[in-house]
C-alpha positions in Angstrom: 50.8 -7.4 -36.8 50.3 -5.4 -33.6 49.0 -6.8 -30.6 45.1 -5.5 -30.3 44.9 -3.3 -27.1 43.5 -4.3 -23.9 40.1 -2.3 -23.1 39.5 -3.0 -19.9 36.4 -1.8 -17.9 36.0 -1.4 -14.0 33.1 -2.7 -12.5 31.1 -3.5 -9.4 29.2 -6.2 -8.0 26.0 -4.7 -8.0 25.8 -4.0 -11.7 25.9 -7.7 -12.7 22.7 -8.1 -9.8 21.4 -4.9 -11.5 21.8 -5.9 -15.0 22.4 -9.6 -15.1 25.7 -11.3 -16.4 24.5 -10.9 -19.9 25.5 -7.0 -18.9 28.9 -8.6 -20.7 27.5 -8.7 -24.4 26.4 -5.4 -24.4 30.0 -4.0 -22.6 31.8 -5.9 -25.2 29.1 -5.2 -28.6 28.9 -1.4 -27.6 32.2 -0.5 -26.0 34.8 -3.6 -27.4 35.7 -3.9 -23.8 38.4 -7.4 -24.1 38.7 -7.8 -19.9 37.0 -7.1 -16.8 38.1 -5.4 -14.2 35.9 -6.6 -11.3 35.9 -4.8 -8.1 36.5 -8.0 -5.4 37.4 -6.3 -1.9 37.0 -2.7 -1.1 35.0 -0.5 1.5 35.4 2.4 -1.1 32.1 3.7 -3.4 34.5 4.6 -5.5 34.6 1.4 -7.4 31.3 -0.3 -5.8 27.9 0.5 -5.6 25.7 2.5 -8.1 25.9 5.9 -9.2 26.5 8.4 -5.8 23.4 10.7 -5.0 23.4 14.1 -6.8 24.8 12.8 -10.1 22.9 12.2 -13.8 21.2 9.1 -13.9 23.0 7.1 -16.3 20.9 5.6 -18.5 21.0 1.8 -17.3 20.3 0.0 -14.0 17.9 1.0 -11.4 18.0 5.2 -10.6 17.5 4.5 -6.8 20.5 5.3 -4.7 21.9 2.2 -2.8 22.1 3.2 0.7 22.9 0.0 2.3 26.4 -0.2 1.3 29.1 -2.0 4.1 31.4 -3.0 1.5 34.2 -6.2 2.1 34.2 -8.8 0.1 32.1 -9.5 -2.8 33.2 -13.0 -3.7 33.1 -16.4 -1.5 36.0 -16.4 1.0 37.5 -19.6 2.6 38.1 -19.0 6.3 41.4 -21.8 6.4 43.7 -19.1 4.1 43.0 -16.4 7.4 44.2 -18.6 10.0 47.6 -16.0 10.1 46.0 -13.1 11.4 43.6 -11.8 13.6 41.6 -10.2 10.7 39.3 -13.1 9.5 37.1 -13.1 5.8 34.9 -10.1 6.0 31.9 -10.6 3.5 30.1 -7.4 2.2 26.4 -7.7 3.9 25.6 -5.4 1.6 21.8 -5.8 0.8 21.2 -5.6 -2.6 24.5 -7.8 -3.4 24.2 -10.5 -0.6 24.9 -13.8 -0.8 26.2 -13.3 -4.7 29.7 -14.0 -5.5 30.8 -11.7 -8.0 33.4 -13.9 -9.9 31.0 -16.8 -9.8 28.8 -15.2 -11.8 31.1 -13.7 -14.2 33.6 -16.3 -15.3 31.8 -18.4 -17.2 29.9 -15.6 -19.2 33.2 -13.9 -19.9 35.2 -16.8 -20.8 32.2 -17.5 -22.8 32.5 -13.9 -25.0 36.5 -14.3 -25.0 36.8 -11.5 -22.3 39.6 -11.6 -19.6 38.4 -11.4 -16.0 40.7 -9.4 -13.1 40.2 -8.9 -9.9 40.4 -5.5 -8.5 41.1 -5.0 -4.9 41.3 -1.8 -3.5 43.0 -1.1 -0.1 41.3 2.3 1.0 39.6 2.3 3.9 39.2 5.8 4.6 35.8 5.7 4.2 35.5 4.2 7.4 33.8 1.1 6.6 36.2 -0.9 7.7 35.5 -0.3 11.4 32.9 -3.1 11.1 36.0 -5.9 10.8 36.2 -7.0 13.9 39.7 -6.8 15.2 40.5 -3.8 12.7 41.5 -1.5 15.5 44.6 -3.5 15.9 46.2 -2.9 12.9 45.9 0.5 12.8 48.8 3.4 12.9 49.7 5.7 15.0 50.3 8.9 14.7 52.9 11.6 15.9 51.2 12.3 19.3 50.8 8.4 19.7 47.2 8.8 19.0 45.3 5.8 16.7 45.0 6.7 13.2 42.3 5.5 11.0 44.0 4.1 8.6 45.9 -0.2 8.9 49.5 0.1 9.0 51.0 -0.7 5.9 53.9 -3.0 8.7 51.7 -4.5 10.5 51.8 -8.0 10.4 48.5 -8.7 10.9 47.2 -6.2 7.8 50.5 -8.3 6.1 48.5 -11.5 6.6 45.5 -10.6 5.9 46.5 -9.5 2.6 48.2 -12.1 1.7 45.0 -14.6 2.5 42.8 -12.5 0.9 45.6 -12.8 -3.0 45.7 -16.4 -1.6 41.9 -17.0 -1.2 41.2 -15.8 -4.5 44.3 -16.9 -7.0 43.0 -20.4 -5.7 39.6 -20.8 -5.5 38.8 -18.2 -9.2 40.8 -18.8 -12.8 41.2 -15.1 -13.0 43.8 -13.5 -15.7 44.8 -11.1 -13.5 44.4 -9.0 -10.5 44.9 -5.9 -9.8 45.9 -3.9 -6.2 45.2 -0.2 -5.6 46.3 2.0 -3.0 45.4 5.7 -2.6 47.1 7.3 0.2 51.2 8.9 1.0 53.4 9.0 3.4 53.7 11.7 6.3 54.4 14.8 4.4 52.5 14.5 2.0 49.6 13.7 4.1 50.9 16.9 6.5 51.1 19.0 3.7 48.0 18.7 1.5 45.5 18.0 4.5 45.0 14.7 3.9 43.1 15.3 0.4 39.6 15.1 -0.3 38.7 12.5 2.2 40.9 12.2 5.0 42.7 14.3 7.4 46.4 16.0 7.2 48.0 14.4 10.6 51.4 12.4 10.2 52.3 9.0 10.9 53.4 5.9 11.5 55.0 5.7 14.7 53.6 2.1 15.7 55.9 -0.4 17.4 55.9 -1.9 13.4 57.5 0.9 12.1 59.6 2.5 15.3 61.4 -0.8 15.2 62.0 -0.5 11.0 63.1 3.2 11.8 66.1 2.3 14.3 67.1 -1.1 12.4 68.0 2.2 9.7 69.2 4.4 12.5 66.3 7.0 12.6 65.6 8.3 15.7 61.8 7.7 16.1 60.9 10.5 18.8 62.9 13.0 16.5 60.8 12.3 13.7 57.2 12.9 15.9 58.8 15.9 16.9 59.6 17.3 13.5 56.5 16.0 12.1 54.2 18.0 15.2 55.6 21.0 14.4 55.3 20.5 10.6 51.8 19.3 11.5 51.9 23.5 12.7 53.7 25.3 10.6 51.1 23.9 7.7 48.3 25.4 9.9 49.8 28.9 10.0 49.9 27.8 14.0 53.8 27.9 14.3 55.5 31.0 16.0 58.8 31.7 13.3 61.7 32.5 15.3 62.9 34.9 12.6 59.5 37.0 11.9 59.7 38.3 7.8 60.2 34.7 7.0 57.8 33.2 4.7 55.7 29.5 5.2 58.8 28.0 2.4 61.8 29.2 4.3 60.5 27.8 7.5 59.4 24.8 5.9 63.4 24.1 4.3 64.7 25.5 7.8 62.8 22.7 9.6 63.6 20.1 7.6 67.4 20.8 7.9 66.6 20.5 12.0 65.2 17.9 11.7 65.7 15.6 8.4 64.3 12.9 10.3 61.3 14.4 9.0 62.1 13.2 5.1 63.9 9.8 6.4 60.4 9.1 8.3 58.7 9.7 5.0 61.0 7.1 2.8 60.4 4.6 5.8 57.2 4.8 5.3 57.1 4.4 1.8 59.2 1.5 1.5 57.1 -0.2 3.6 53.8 0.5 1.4 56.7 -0.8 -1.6 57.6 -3.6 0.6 53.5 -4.8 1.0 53.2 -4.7 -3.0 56.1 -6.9 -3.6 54.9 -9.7 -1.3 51.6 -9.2 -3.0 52.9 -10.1 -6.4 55.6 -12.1 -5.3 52.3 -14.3 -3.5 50.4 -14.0 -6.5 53.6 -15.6 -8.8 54.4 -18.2 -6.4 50.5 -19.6 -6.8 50.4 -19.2 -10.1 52.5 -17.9 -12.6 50.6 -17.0 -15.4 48.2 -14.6 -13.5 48.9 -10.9 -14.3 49.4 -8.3 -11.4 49.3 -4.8 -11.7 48.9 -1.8 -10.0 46.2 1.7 -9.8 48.7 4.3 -9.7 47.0 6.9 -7.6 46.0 10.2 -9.5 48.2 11.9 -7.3 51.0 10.7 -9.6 50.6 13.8 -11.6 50.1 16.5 -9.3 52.4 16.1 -6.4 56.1 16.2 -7.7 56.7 14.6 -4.1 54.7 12.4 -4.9 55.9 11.5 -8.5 59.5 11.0 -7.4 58.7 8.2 -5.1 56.5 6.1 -7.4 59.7 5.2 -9.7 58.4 3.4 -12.8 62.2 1.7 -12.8 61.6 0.2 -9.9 57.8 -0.1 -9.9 58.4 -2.4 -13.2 60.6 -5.3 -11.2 57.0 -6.1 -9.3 54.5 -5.5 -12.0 53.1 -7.3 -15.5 51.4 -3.9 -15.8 50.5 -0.2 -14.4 47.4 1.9 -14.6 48.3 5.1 -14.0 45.0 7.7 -13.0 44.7 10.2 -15.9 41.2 11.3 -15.7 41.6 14.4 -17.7 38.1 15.6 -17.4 38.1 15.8 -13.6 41.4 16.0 -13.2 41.1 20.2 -13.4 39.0 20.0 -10.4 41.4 17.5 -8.6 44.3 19.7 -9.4 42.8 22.9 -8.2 42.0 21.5 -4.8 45.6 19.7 -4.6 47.2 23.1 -5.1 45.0 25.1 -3.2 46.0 22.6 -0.2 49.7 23.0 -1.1 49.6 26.8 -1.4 48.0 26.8 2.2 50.3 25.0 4.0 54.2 25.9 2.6 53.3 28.7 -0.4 51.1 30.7 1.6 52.6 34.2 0.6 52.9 33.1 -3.1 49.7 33.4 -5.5 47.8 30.1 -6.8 48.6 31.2 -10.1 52.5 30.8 -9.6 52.4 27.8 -8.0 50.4 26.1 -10.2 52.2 27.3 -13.0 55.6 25.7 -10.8 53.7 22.4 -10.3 52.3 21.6 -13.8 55.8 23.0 -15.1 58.1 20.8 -13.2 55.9 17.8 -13.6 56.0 18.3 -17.4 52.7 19.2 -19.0 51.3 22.4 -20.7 48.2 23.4 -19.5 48.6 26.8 -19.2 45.5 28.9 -18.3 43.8 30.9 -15.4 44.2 28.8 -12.1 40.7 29.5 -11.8 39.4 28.4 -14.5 40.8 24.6 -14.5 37.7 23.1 -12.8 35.7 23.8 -15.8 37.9 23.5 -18.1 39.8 20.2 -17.2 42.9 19.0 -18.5 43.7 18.2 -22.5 43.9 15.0 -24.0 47.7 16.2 -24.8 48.0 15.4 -21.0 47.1 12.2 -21.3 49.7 11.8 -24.3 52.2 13.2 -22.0 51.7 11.2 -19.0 51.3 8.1 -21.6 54.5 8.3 -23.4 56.4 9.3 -20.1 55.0 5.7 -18.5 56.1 3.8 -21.3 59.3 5.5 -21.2 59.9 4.8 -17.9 58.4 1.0 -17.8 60.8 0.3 -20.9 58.2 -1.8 -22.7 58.8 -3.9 -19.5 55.4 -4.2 -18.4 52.0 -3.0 -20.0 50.7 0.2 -19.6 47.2 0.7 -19.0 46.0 4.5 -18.3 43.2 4.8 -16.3 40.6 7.0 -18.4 37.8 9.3 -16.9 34.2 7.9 -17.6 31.5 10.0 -16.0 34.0 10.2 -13.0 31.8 12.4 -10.5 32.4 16.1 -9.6 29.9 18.8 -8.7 28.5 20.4 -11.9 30.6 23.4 -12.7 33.5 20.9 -13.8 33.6 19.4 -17.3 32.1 16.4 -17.5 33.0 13.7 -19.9 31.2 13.2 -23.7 31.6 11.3 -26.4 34.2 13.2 -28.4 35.8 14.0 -25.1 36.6 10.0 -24.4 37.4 9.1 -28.2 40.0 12.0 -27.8 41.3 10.2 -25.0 41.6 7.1 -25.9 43.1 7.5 -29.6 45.6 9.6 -27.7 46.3 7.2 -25.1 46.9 4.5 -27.5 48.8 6.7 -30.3 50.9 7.5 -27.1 52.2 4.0 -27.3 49.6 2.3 -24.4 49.1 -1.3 -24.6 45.6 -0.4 -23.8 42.9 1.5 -21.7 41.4 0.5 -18.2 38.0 2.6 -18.3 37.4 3.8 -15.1 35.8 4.7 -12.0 32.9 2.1 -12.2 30.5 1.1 -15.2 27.3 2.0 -12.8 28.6 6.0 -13.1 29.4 5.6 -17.0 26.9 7.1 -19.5 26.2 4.6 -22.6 27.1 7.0 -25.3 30.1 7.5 -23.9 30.7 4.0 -23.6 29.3 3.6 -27.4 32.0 6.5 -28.5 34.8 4.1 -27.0 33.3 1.0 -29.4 32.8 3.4 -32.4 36.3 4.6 -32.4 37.7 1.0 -31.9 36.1 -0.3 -35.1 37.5 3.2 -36.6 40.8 2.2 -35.9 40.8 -1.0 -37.4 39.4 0.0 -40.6 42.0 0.2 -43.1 43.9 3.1 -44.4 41.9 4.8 -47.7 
């Protein structure tokens, strides 16, 4: 008999306060959600909080905005697992969620109903929240011109440290089934040339004493790479001077990387040592305990940046994971798209049209969603996406590790992009699961989602299991 799929669900603290931990018969009744994905540590609103200002009301909870929102920690934290690092427990002082631990609250009630419980922490910080941890400004990166970045240094041993107490602090003190770690940012050029994204800004780095010193162990030359990255950091500005004038923003982009391919060496080194922080997260996790599944939020960038795609190997990805979620919010993923190749086209396509290169991009990273480039904020992407991006995980994991794809639940956008219904989720996650998944994660938060959507998810589950006429 084949395994019944995991349908997880992403939560914050504040819905539990909100709602009360009974919130977990009504998730489970209405949607058949089987585990919890509670958000533990993050500074982000993208997984805490309630619904951000300007979007529908959703139908449950309180309608008023939650200003007061400092994020951290929303469970109990023991201060002897910190004593490695000069970053010490930092509880959210949050208001409406203080002084409530999170996974207190919720384990009993969801062992209870038969539900799993993970933990969900989420390393962002570029909401700049995390300025409040004291000692946080010495762990973060530099960048090219030496300058501090906002963002911790994935090297640092400190930010190390503190991870590692945080996985430590939790796996011992909570019987959790699992946890899983998320991460959205890239390395240097990427960052350079797609602005930084939504919400950060487009300079390169690291070029800490962390990461110089991992740069000439493998024989970079550190300055080289700042210096190829500063003009990069130009030519994706339209502020370089080309020596050969006719030449367009692509052949000076290939000419400077062939002076300098310290440039593209600078970028590995930085990913491996994002790669490198993973693996001593679930290496931590195993060596506490065994039987707790970790997993990893692949960032949504997975399926727009084909730089971006080729470093997060799936074959390698699966010799540190029990599982992946990889983003595919189809609904808002139109919107997404359109901004990540408008930022693309301004910085190395600038004399090409946004119509070629996004027919390039959704070509070479192997989905058909042909259609007017302008058009793909309202429209969104197809469920056949999500079958695409599906069976290419599985593929790739080799039935390894479970796959989980993240799908979009009232994920916010401004309101000329398609917004999810009912028959837009159940599409999603029949296809999703018909695409060989061992499951869903619904996703962003539960205090965004709308409960008709949610009831969809629960109709088509008890669908499924009816038997063939």
């Amino acid at each position: 008999m084949t395994a019944e799929p995991l349908i997880g669900l992403q939560i914050g603290a504040i819905s539990f306060v909100d709602e009360g931990v009974d919130l977990i018969d009504t998730l489970a009744d209405k949607a058949g959600v089987t585990a919890l994905f509670v958000a533990t540590q993050a500074f982000d609103r993208g997984v805490q909080g309630r619904q951000i200002q300007g979007r529908p009301y959703p139908g449950h909870g309180p309608s008023e905005f939650d200003e007061d929102h400092w994020g951290g920690s929303y469970v109990t934290q023991h201060a002897e697992h910190y004593r490695g690092t000069v970053l010490q427990p930092y509880r959210a002082a949050d208001r409406d969620v203080d002084g409530f631990d999170v996974l207190a609250n919720v384990l009993p009630k969801a062992r209870e109903r038969g539900l799993q419980t993970y933990s969900f922490v989420l390393e962002n910080s570029h909401s700049g929240l995390a300025k409040y941890v004291p000692n946080w400004s010495k762990v973060l990166q530099l960048d090219a011109w030496g300058r501090t970045d906002s963002y911790a240094c994935v090297r640092n041993p400190d930010y190390i440290a503190w991870w590692l107490s945080l996985v430590e602090d939790q796996v011992r003190h909570y019987e959790l089934d699992g946890m899983m770690f998320g991460s959205e940012r890239n390395g240097p050029l990427g960052n350079v040339l797609e602005d930084g994204g939504f919400a950060r800004d487009g300079r390169p780095y690291c070029f800490c004493p962390h990461c110089v010193a991992a740069g000439e162990r493998r024989g970079i030359d550190s300055r080289r790479a700042a210096d190829g990255y500063v003009k990069l950091y130009e030519l994706a500005r339209g502020g370089d001077d080309p020596a050969a004038p006719g030449d367009s923003s692509l052949v000076r982009f290939l000419r400077l990387l062939l002076t300098y391919p310290e440039i593209m060496a600078w970028e590995q080194l930085w990913h491996e040592g994002y790669e490198e922080l993973q693996k001593r997260v679930y290496g931590a996790v195993k060596f506490l305990a065994p039987d707790v599944q970790v997993g990893w939020h692949v960032w949504h960038h997975n399926t727009f940046s084909p730089l971006y795609r080729a470093q997060m190997d799936y074959t390698r990805i699966r010799q540190y994971a029990d599982f992946v979620k990889p983003v595919m919010y189809n609904n808002c993923a139109g919107y997404r798209l359109h901004h990540h190749i408008s930022a693309w086209r301004r910085s190395i396509f600038r004399e090409i049209d946004e119509q070629t290169v996004y027919d390039l991009f959704r070509q070479s990273l192997g989905y058909d969603e042909a259609m007017p480039f302008a058009d793909l904020p309202a429209n969104g992407l197809s469920t056949d996406y999500v079958r695409r991006e599906t069976a290419r995980t599985v593929r790739a994991v080799d039935r390894q590790v479970r796959v989980y794809p993240g799908l979009d639940v009232n994920v916010p956008t401004p309101a000329h992009v398609k917004q999810t219904g009912p028959d837009e989720i159940a599409a999603s996650l029949t296809t999703a699961l018909d695409a060989g998944a061992d499951g869903v994660i619904l996703s962003r938060k539960y205090s965004e989602m709308d409960l008709g959507n949610l009831e969809a998810i629960g109709s088509t589950l008890r669908r499924r299991r009816q038997p063939s006429a």
